[in-house]
C-alpha positions as CSV (number, residue, x, y, z in Angstrom):
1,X,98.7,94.3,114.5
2,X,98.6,90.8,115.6
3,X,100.2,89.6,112.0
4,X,101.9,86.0,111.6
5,X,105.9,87.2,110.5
6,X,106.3,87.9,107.1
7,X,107.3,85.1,104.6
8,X,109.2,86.1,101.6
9,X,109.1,85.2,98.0
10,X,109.4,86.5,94.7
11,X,106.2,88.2,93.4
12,X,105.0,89.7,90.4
13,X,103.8,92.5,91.5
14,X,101.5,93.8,88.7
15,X,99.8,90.8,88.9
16,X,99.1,90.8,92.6
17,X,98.3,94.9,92.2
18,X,95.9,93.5,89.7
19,X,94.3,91.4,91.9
20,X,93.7,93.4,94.2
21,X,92.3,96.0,92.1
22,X,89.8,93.4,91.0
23,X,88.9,92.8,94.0
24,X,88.3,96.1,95.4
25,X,87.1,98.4,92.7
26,X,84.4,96.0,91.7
27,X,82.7,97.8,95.4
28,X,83.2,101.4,93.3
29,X,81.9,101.6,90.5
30,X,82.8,104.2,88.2
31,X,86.8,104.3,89.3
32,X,88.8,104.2,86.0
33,X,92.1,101.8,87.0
34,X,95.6,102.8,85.5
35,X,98.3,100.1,86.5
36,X,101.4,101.2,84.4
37,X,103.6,98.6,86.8
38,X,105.6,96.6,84.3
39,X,104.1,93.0,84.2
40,X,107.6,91.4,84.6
41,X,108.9,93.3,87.6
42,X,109.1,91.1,90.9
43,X,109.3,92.0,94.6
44,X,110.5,90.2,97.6
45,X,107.7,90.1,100.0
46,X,104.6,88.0,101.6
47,X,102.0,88.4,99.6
48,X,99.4,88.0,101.9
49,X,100.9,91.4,103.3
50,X,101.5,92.6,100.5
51,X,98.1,92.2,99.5
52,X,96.6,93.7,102.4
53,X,99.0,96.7,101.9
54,X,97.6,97.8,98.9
55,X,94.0,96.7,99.4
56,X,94.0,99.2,102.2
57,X,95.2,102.2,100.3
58,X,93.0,101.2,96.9
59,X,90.0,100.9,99.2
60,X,91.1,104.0,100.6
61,X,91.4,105.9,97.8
62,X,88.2,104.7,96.0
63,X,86.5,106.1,99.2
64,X,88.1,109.7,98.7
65,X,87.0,109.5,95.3
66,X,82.9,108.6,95.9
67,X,82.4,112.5,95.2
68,X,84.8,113.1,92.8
69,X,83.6,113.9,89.5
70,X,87.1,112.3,87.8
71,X,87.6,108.7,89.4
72,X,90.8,107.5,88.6
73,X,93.4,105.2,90.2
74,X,97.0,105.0,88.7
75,X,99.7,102.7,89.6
76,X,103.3,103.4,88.7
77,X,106.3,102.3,89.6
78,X,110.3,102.7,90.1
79,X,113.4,100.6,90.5
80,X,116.0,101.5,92.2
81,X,119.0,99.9,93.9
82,X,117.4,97.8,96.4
83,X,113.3,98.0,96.0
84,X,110.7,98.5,94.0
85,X,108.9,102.1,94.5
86,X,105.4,101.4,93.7
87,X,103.3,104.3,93.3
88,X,99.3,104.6,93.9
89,X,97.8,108.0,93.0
90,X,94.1,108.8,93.1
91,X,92.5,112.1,92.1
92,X,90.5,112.7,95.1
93,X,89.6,115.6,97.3
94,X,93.2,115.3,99.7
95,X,93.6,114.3,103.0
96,X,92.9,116.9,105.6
97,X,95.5,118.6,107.6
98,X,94.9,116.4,110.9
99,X,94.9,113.2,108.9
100,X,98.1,114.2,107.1
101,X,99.5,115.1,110.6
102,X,98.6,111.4,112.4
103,X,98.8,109.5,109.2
104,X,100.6,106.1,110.3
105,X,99.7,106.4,114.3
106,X,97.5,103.8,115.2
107,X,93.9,105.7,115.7
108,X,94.6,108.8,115.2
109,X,94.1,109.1,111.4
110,X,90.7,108.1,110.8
111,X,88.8,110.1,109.0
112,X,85.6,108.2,107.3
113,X,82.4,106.7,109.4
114,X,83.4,103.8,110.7
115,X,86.9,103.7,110.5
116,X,89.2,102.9,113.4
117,X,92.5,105.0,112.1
118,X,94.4,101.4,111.9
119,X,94.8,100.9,108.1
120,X,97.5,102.9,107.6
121,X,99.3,102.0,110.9
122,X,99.2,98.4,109.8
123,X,100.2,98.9,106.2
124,X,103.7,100.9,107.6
125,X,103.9,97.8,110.0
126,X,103.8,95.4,106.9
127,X,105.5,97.1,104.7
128,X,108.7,97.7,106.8
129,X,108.5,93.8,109.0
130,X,109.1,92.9,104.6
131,X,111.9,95.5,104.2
132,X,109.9,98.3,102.8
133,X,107.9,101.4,103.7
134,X,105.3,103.4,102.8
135,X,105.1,106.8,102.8
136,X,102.8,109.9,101.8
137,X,104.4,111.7,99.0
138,X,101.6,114.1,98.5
139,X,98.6,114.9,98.9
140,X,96.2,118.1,97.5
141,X,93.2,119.3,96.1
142,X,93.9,116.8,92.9
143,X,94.3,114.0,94.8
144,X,96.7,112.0,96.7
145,X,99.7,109.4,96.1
146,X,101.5,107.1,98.1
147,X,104.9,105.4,97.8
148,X,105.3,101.3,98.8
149,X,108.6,100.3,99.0
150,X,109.5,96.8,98.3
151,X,112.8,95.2,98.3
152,X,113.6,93.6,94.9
153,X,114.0,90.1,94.1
């Protein structure tokens, strides 16, 4: 991705997840939004890429959900050592088999009409030029979750 480098600072990230969830879900009507991310906890990260991060995968998962008779979006997180585990988890349909397989590889895991397969690519590429990673932890018939991984402040 051509992205300018990263620049640091203490965030609040509930508030940015917040944000973002404002921003995006007001396009999907219908998705109930859980975000159980303590309001005082604060990341070290740009967050203009940051943002992008998890506008990809809340956009993301409000598409999965379109069908889905429960819409629901839950944020959680978890401290450890060094970052800040934040975990989105939506209750749609899974990701098929060849998505799961090319998830992060620049387009090779799209899957919708009109998407190019570089959202994910681009949020690993943020995520770890801050520090962090994403990952898939799972991903099923009730839906699927990611993990963002943010150093802490």
């Amino acid at each position: 991705a051509d992205t300018a480098d990263p620049e640091a600072r203490d965030v609040r990230v509930s508030f940015l997840l917040g944000e973002v969830a404002a921003d995006v879900l007001a396009q999907f009507p219908g998705v109930v939004f859980k975000n159980d991310v303590p309001s005082a906890l604060t990341v070290r990260a740009d967050p203009d890429h940051a943002y992008r991060i998890f506008h990809n995968l809340f956009k993301n998962a409000a598409q999965a959900m379109a069908r889905s008779h429960q819409r629901k979006l839950t944020l959680s997180s978890e401290i450890t050592e060094s970052h800040i585990n934040i975990t989105v988890a939506d209750t749609g349909p899974g990701l098929p088999t060849q998505a799961k397989e090319n998830l992060f590889e620049a387009f090779k895991a799209g899957q919708g009409a009109g998407s190019t397969g570089l959202g994910l690519s681009i949020c690993k590429e943020l995520a770890v030029a801050q520090g962090g990673d994403i990952q898939l932890l799972k991903s099923d018939e009730t839906g699927t979750s990611f993990i963002v991984s943010l150093p802490k402040a």
